[in-house]
Structures are given as C-alpha cells and as structure tokens.
C-alpha positions as CSV (number, residue, x, y, z in Angstrom):
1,X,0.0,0.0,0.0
2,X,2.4,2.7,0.6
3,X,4.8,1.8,-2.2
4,X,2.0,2.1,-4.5
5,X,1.4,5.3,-2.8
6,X,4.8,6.2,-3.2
7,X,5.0,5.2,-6.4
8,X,1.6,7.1,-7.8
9,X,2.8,10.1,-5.7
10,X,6.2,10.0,-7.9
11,X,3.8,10.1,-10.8
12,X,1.3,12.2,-9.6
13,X,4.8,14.7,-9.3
14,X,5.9,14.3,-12.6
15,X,2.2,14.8,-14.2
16,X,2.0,18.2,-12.5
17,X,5.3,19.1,-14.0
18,X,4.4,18.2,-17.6
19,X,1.2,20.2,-17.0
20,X,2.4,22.9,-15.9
21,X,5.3,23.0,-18.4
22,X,2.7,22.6,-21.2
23,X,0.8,25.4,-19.8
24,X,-2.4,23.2,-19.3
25,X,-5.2,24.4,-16.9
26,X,-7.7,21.5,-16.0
27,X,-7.5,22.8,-11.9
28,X,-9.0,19.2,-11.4
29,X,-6.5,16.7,-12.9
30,X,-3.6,19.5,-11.7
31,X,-5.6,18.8,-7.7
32,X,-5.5,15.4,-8.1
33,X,-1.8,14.6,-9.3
34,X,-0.8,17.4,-6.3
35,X,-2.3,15.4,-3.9
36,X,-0.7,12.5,-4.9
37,X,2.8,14.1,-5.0
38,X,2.2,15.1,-1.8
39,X,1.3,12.0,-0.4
40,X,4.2,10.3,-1.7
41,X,6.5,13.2,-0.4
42,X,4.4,12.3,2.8
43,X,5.9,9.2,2.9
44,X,9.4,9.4,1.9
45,X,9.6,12.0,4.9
46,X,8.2,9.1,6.9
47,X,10.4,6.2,5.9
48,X,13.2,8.9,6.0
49,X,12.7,9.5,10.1
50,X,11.6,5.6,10.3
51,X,15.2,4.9,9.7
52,X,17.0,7.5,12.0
53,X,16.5,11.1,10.2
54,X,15.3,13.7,11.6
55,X,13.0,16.4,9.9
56,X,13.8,19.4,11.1
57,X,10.5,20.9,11.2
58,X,9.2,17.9,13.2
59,X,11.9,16.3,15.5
60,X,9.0,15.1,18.1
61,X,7.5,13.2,15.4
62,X,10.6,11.9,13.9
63,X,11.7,10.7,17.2
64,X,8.8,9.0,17.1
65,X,8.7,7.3,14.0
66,X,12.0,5.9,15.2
67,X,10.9,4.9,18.3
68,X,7.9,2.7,16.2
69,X,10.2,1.1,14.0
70,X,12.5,0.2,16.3
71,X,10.3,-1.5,18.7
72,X,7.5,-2.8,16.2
73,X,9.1,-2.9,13.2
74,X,6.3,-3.9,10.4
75,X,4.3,-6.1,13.5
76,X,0.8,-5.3,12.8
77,X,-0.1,-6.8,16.7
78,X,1.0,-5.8,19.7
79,X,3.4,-8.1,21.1
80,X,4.7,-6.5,24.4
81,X,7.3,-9.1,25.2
82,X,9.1,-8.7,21.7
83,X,8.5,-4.7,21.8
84,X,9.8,-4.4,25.5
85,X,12.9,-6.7,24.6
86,X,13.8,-4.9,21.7
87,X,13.8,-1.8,23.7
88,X,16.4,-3.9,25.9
89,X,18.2,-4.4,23.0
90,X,18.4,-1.1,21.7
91,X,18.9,1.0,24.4
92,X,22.5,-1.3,25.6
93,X,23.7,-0.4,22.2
94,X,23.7,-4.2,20.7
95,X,21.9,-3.5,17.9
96,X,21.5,-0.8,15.6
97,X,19.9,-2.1,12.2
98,X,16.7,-4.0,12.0
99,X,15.6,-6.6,14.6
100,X,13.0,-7.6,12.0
101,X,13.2,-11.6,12.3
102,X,14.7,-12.2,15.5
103,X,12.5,-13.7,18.3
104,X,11.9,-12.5,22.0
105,X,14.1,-15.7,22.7
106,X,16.9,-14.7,20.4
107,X,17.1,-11.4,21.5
108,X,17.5,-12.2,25.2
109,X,20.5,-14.6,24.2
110,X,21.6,-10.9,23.1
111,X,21.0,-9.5,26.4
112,X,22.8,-12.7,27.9
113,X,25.7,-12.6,26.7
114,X,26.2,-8.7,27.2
115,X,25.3,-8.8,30.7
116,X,27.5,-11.5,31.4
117,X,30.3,-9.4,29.6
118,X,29.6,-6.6,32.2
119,X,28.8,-7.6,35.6
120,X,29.2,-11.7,35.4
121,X,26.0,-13.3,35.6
122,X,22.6,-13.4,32.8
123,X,20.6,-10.6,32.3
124,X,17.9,-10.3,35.0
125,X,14.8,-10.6,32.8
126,X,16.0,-13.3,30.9
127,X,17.2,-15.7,33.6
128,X,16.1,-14.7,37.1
129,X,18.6,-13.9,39.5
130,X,18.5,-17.1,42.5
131,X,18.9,-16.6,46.2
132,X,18.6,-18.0,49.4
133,X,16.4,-16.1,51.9
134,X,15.1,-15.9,55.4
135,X,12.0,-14.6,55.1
136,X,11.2,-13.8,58.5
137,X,13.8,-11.1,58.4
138,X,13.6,-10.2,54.3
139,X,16.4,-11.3,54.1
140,X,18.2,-13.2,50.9
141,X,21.8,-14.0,49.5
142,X,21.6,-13.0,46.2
143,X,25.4,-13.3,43.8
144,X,27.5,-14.2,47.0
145,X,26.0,-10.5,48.8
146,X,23.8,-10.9,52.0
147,X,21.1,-8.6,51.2
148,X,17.9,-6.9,52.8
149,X,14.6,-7.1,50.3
150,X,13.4,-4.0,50.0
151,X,10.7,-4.6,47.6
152,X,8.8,-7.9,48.8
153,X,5.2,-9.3,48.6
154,X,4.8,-9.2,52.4
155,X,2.5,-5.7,52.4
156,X,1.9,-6.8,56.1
157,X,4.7,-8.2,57.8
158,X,3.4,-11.6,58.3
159,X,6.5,-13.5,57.6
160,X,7.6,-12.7,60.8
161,X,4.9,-13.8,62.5
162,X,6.1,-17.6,63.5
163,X,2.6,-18.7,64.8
164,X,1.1,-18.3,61.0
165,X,4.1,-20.5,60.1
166,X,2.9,-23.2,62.6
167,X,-0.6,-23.5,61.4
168,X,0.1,-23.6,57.6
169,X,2.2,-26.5,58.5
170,X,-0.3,-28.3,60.5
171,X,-2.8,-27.3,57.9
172,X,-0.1,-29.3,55.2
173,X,-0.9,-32.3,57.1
174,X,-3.7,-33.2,55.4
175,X,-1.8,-34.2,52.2
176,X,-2.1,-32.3,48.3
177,X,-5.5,-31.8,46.5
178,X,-7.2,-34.7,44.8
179,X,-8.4,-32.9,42.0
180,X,-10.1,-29.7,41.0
181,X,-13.3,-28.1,42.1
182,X,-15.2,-29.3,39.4
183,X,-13.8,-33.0,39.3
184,X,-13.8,-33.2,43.0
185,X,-14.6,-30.2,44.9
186,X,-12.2,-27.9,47.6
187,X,-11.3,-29.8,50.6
188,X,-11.7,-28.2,54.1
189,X,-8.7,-26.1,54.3
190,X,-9.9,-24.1,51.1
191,X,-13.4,-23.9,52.6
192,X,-11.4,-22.3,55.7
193,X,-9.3,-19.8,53.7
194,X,-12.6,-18.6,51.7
195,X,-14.4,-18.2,55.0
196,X,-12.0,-15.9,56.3
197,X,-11.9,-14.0,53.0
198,X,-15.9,-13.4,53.3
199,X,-15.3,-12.2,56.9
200,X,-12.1,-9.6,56.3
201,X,-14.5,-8.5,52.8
202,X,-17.7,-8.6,54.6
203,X,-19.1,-10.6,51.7
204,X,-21.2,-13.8,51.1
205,X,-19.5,-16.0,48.9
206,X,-15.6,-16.1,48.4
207,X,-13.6,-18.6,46.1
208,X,-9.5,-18.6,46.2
209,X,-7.5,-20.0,43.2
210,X,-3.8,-21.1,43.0
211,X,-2.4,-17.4,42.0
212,X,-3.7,-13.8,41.8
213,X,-3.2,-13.3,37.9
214,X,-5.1,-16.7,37.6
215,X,-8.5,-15.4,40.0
216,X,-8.5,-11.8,38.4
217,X,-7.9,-13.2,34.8
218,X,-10.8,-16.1,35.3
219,X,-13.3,-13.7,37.3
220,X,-13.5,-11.2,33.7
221,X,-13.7,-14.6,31.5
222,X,-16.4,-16.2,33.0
223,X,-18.7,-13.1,33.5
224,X,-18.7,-12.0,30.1
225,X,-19.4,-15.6,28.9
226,X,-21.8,-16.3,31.0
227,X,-24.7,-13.9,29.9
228,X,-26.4,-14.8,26.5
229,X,-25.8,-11.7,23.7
230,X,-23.2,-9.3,23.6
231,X,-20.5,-7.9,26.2
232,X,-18.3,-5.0,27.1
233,X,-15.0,-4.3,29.5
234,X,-14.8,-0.6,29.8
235,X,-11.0,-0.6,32.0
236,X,-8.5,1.6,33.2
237,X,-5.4,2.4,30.8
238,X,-3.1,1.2,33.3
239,X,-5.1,-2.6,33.7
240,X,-2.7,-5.1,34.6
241,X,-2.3,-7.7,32.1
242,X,-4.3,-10.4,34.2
243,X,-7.1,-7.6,33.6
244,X,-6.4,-7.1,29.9
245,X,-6.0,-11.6,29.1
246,X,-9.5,-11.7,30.6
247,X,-11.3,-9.1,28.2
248,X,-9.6,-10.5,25.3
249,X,-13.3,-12.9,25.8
250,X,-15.4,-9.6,25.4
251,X,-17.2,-9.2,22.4
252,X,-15.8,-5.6,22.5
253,X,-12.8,-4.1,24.8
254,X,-11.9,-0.8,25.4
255,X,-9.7,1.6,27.4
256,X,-10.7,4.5,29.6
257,X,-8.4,7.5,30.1
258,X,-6.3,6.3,33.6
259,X,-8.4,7.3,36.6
260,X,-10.7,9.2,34.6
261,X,-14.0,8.7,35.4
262,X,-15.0,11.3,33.2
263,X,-13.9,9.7,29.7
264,X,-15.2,6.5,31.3
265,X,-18.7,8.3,31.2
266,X,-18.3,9.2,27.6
267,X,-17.4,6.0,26.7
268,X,-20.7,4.3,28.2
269,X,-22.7,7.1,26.6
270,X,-21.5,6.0,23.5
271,X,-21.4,2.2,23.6
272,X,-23.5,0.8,26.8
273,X,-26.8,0.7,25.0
274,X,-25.2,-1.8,22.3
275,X,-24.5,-4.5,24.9
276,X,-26.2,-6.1,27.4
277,X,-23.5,-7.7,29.7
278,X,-20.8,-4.4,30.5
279,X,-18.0,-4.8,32.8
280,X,-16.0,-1.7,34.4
281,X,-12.9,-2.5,35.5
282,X,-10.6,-0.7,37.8
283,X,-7.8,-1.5,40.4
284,X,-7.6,-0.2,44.3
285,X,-4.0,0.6,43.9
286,X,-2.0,0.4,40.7
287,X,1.6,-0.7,41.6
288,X,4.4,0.7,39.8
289,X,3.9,4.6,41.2
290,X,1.3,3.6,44.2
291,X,-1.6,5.9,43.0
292,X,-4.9,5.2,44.0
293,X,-8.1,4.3,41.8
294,X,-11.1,6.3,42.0
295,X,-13.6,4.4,43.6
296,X,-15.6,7.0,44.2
297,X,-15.5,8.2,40.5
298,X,-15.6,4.9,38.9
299,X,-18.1,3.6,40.8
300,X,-20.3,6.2,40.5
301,X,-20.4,6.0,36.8
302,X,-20.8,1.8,36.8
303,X,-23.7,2.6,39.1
304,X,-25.4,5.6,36.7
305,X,-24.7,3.0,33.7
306,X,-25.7,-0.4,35.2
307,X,-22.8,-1.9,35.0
308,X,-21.0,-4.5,36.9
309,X,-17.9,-3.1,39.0
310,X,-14.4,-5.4,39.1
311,X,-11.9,-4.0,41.2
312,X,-8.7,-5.8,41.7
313,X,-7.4,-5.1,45.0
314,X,-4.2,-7.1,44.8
315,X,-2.1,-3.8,46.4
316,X,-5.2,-2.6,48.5
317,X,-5.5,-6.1,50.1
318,X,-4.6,-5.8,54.4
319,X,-2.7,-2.2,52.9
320,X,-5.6,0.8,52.6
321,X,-7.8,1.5,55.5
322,X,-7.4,2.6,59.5
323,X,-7.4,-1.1,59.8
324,X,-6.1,-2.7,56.9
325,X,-9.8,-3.8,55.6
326,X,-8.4,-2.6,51.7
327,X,-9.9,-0.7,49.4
328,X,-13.8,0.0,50.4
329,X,-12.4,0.6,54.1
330,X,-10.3,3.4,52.5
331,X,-13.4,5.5,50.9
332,X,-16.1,4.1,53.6
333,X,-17.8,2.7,50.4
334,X,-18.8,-0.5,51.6
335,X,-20.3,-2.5,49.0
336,X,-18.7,-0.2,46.4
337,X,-17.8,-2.9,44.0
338,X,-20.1,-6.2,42.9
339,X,-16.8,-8.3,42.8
340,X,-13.2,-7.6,44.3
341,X,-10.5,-9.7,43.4
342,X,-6.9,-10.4,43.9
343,X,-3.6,-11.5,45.2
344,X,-2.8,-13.5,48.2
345,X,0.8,-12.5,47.9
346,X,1.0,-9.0,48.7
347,X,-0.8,-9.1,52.3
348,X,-0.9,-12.5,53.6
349,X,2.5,-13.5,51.6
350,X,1.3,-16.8,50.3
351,X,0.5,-17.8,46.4
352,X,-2.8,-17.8,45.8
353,X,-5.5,-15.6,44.3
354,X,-9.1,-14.6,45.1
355,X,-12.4,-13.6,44.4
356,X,-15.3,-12.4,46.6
357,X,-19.0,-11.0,46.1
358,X,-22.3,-11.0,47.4
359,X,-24.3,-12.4,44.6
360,X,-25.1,-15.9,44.8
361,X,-26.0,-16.0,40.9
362,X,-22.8,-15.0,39.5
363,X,-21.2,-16.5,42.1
364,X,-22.2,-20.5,40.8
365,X,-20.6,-19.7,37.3
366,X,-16.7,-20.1,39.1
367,X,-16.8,-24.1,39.6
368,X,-17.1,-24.8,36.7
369,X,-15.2,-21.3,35.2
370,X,-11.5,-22.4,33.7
371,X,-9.6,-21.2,36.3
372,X,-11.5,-23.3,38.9
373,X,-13.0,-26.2,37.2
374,X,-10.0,-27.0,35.1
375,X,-7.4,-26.1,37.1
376,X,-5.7,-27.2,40.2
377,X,-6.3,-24.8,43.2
378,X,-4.0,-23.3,46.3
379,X,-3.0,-26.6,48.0
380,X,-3.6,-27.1,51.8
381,X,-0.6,-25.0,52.9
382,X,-1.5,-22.2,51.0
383,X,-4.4,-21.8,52.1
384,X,-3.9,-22.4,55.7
385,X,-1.2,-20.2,56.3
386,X,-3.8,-17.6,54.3
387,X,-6.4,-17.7,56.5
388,X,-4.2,-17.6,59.7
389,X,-2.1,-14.6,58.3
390,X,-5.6,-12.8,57.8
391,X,-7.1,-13.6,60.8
392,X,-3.8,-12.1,62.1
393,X,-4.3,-8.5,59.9
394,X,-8.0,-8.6,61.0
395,X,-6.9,-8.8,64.9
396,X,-4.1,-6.3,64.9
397,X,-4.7,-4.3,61.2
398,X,-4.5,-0.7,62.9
399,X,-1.2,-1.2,64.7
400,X,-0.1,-2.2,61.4
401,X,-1.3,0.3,59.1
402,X,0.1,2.6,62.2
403,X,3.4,1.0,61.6
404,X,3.4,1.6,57.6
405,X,1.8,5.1,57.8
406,X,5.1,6.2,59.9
407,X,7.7,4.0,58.2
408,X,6.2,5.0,54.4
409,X,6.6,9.0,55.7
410,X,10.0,8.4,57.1
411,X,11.0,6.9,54.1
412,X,9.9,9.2,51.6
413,X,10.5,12.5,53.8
414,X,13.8,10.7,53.8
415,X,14.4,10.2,49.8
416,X,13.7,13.8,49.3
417,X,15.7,15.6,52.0
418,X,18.7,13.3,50.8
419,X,18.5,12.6,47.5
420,X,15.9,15.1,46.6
421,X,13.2,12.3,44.9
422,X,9.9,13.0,45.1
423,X,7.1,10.4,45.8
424,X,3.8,11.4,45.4
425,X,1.6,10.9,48.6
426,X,-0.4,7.9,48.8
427,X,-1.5,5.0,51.7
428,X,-0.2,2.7,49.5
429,X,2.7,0.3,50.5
430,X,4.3,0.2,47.0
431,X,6.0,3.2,45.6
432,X,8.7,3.9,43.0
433,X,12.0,5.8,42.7
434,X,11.5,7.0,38.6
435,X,14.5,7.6,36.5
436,X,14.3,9.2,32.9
437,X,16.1,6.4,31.3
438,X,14.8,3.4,29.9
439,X,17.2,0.9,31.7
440,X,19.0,2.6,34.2
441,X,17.1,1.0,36.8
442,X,18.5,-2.3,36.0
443,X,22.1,-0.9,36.6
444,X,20.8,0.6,39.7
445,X,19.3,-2.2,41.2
446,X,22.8,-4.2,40.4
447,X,24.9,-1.8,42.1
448,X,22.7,-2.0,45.3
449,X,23.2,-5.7,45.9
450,X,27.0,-5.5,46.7
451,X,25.7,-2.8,49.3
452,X,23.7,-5.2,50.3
453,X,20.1,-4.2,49.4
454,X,18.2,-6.0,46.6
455,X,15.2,-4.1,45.2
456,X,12.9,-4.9,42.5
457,X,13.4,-2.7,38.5
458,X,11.2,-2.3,36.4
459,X,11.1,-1.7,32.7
460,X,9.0,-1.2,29.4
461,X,6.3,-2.4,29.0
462,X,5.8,-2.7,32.6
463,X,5.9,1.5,32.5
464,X,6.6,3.6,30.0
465,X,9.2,3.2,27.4
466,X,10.9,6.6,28.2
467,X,11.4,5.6,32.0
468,X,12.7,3.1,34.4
469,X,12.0,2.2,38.0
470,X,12.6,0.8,41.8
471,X,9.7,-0.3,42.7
472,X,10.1,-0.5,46.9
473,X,7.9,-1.4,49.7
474,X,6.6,-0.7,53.2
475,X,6.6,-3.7,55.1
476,X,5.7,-3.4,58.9
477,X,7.0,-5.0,61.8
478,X,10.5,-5.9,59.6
479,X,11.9,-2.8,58.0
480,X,13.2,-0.2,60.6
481,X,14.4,3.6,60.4
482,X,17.7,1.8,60.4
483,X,17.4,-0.3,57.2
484,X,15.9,2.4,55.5
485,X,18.7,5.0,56.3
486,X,21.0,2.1,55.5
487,X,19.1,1.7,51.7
488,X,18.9,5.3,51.5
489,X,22.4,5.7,51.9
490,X,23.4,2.8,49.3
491,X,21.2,4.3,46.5
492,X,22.7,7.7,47.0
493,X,26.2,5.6,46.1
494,X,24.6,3.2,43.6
495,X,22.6,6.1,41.3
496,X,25.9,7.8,40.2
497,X,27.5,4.5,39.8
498,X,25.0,3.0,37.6
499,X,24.9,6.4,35.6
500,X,28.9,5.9,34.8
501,X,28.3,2.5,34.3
502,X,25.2,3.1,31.2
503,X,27.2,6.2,29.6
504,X,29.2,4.2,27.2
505,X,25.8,3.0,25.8
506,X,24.1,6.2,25.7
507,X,23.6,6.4,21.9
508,X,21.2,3.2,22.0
509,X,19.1,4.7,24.6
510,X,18.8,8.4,23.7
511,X,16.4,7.2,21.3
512,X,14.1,6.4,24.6
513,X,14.7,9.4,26.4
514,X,12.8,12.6,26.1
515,X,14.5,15.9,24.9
516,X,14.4,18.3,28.0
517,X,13.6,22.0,27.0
C-alpha cells in the first residue's frame, strides 16, 4: 500500500510538472496529481525518520517514528514481550539495524551474553537472578551478597509472625488436593481460607485460586461468557495484564483515560446501550507509582450505567484503610464494588488468588469457570497459612497500618531531604523511585546488591518506554528507620555508579529518552 502510494505520488509529481510546463489548466486533474505528489513526499519524509533522520521541522514526530520502527518494526499486533525486549536491545547499544526476524528468545540470548560481559551473571529478565532467603527477616543472599529485600510481597509483615508458620504446616498435614473443584470439589482447608476472605470482605460468597493473575484473569472470563448476547470491558489504561488476558473474551474491549472517570462516562454514553452484559474495570492501587483508583468516581459511573464493578485489590488487600480492611475501608464505600478480586501475595504473603462478592448467581458460574474447574487450586498450605495470616491482619490491622503510615513518611521524607526524589503521597505500600532512562534501573538495582540491598526494577512495558524504575515497599513489623537509612544511603552511592556505568551505551538509549527543554 504505501509503495503504491509512493509510487503514484512520484507520478502524480511528474504529471503536475508536464502540465504545468505545457501550460495546461484542468485545476481538477492539476488537484489530483498534487495530492498524490504530496502523499508520496508524505511518505518518503516518513520512511526517512523511520530509519533514524530527523526532519527538522518535526523532530518530536521523527523521534517517534523511530521509536515505532525500532520497537514494532512492520508487527501489525501488539506483542509487548518482543517490543519491550527490543527496547532492551536497543537501548544497551547491541543492535542498531533492523531486529525484523529475530525472536523475543533470540534477542534475550543478546542481552545474555552482554550482561555477562559486564557484571558476570545473565541478564535479570532473561534468567532470574536465585537466592537463598530468610523470610522472616527479608532477608536473601543474592550473587555471594547478604542482602535486605526491599521490595517484597509481604504488604503486612506476616512472615515474621512464627505462629502463622505453625498453622500452615499443621494445615499441610492433610496431604495435596485430589483434583479440582469441578472434578472433586475444595477440601476443608480451602473452605477455611474462603471463609475468612468473606469475613475480612464482609461478603457472602468467596472462592481462592492457585495465584492472583489466575483469579483476576478467570473472574472477567467467565462473567462476560456467562450472559447470553453481547459484552463489554470498559478498564483503566493502566489494567494489569491479568485484567487485559480476561477481556480478550469480550465481544468488544476498550480503554478509559487512567483514573478518569470522566472519559469513562463518555465511553458508556457512547457504547452501553449496544451491549447487554458491561463490565468496568478498575484497580484499588495500581503498583508501579502507588496511585490510588477512584472508587468513588468509577463507581459512580458503573452505578449511573448499570454496570457491573471489578476492582482488583491485589495492592489494597490488608494495605488501605485505619485497619487494613483494603480498598472499600479506605473511601467508607462498603459495597462499592459487585466483585473484588486479587492477590494472596502482597498481604498474607502466600501464592494464591481470590475472588469475593455477594451475589449468589454469579457467584455459581466459578466451579465450573477455567480457572477453577480446570485447574488445580492453592494446596492445603496455602491456604492455611492464608487464613491464619488474615485472621492475624483482621486482629491487629490498625497497629499495622500505624506501623506503615510512619515507616512510608520516614521513608519518603527521607528520599527527598537526601537525594531530593519525590514520591507522590499515597497510603499505598508500594512506591517507586523514577529515572528518565529506559534501563538505568537495571544498573541501579545491580549496584545495590554489593551494598547489600536487593530491590525490585522495572522496565517497558511494565511502565513507559521513556522511564525506568525501583519499585520498593513498606513492610511493617521488619523494616526499621535503620534499614531504611541504611538503603537510603546505598542508593545515593549506587545512582551515580549506575549512571557511569550506562554512559558508554548512551547512543542506543537516547532514542528512549525525552528531549528536555
């Protein structure tokens, strides 16, 4: 298509010369072969930035043509994992022509190889890095360095907590799971764990599932397959891929503007009346920068539409509330949302998943639903040590968002007097430290473990493509004012070392970084 564009734009050129020339005056035919000479100068400016030029009168949108071809290269889907790899790729200066052809898998034996070259070991998102750890003190040995975790799934400290420890193992006693809820059924410890989940939600029916992505992935599947006719998922622009697998199932999806319940309005203006099943989607927390979901907004407009209301509270879970009751605790909005579901392994620091609600009716479409009916649950452990650990946030949840709420403004009040980051206030206990880099992070996190911290990075596509992040955490009754100085102090070392360490690849990633001024 755009050859032959190019092509008849060429022409289209050449014909308004001759005319011209010849003196002819048919203002139609001269029309025409301008606006095909102008299309095809259209594109050669385009291929011209595609392949690294830059047009002086539009450098923001030559940057990013270049950006696109880089990363998607003539992909007409959207493959994150190949996209965010390439960005790898490209921004450590190992490849500078075409990555046209080259799989995700091929491209991280890149990565491999380079990192391996520079600090000894594979590159982190290819092969995870392998520790030993004591997780009753966050603690891990990570590359021969005896480290503290500063960003953990343990939201509320239970790790420490030996007596939870003792009654997942007697609860382990009673052997692995004989099959799935729809073969079988749950055996008793399940029925335990979803009890307590119906008490800490205040809701009547509760089913758990062996991980978080698996309950909030199967909870949007099965409700917009189980009403006859047609069905929407309005979510949030920031959905977590769980989210995003689960309206793939939707006979339509869409995106609302992040947090805005505003464009979510305008979007069921214009499409709720062509479906009869619509699901808004939103989440209580969203986890790489801590902010908050509107409930109130969100909800709101669900309610005005008749709409069903998901909200994954996988970082609001034992965290937001004067007593760690999550996300409706936070707004005093109880019964906000038809169905919340989440993650087992941010508060109560066990794999698992959930999902809980108050409707009966919807609630008899999980046995048989494909993360439940087909697939093996939480096993007896699991799910013991999660309904002790809860029972434990439930008896003692405002000490411990007491704890948090001081620790998160030492920590941050901290980060800005000496290092002079900002973190934007939030109850959350997740946060990020942002760099303007695309993989600076990674270097960052690697020059913390010989200082003995190990802290989570993250990259495109997890954020945005122009940035990179440390992604810490809050964790009561384990960190002190102590390990945080002591962390605080090793990132004000590691930052400038990392920086040295990236400027020799600097030409790869400038394409990623945004032009200041």
């Amino acid at each position: 298509m755009s050859r032959a564009l190019l092509a008849s734009g060429l022409v289209g050129a050449l014909a308004v010369l001759c005319m011209l020339h010849e003196g002819r005056s048919n203002l139609l035919a001269v029309s025409l072969c301008a606006v095909l000479a102008l299309g095809g100068a259209a594109l050669l400016l385009r291929e011209y930035a595609a392949s690294g030029g830059t047009i002086p009168f539009a450098r923001k949108a030559s940057r990013l043509l270049r950006q696109q071809r880089v990363l998607r290269g003539h992909e007409r889907t959207f493959k994150p994992q190949l996209f965010g790899t390439r960005l790898h790729v490209h921004a450590w200066g190992l490849w500078e022509n075409d990555m046209t052809g080259k799989t995700t898998g091929d491209l991280m034996m890149k990565l491999d190889d380079f990192w391996n070259q520079e600090v000894g070991h594979a590159y982190p998102f290819s092969q995870p890095r392998t520790y030993d750890q004591d997780a009753s003190r966050l603690s891990v040995t990570v590359h021969g360095y005896e480290c503290t975790a500063m960003s953990s799934s343990s939201y509320c400290g239970v790790p420490a907590v030996k007596s939870i420890m003792k009654e997942a193992l007697e609860a382990a006693e009673v052997g692995p799971n004989l099959g799935s809820a729809a073969a079988l059924g749950i055996n008793s410890m399940l029925v335990k764990a979803c009890d307590t989940l119906k008490k800490y939600y205040k809701r009547k029916e509760a089913m758990v599932y062996a991980s978080g992505f698996l309950a909030c992935e199967d909870i949007v599947r099965a409700l917009v397959r189980q009403s006859p006719g047609s069905s929407l998922v309005l979510m949030d622009a920031k959905s977590h891929p769980c989210i995003r697998n689960g309206s793939v199932f939707a006979s339509k999806a869409l995106t609302f503007k992040h947090n805005d319940a505003g464009d979510l309005r305008k979007l069921l203006g214009k499409h709720r009346r062509k479906y009869g099943t619509v699901l808004v989607l939103m989440e209580s927390v969203y986890s790489t920068d801590g902010k908050l979901g509107d409930l109130p907004g969100i909800s709101r407009a669900a309610k005005d539409y008749g709409c069903l209301l998901v909200v994954d509270d996988a970082h609001g879970f034992g965290v937001l509330g004067a007593s760690s009751g999550g996300v409706e605790e936070h707004w005093d909005m109880a019964g906000a949302a038809d169905i919340i579901c989440g993650t087992l392994s941010k508060a109560t620091s066990v794999q698992g998943g959930f999902v809980v609600m108050n409707s009966s009716t919807l609630f008899n479409i999980l046995v048989c639903s494909d993360g439940v009916g087909f697939a093996a649950n939480m096993n007896a452990f699991n799910a013991g040590y999660c309904a002790a650990a809860l029972e434990y946030i439930m008896s003692n949840g405002a000490k411990i968002a007491e704890e948090a709420n001081e620790l998160k403004t030492y920590f941050v009040d901290e980060l800005k007097s000496k290092l002079a980051i900002d973190v934007p206030p939030s109850p959350a206990r997740v946060f990020s430290v942002k760099f303007d880099h695309p993989v600076l992070a990674i270097m960052v996190q690697e020059k913390l473990i010989p200082r003995g911290y190990l802290a989570s990075s993250f990259c495109s596509p997890a954020v945005p493509l122009k940035i990179s992040v440390i992604r810490l955490t809050i964790i009561p009754g384990i960190y002190t004012k102590a390990i945080i100085d002591g962390f605080i102090q090793a990132l004000a070392a590691a930052i400038p070392e990392a920086k040295d360490a990236c400027r020799p690849f600097e030409h790869g990633a400038s394409l990623f970084i945004e032009a200041k001024g």
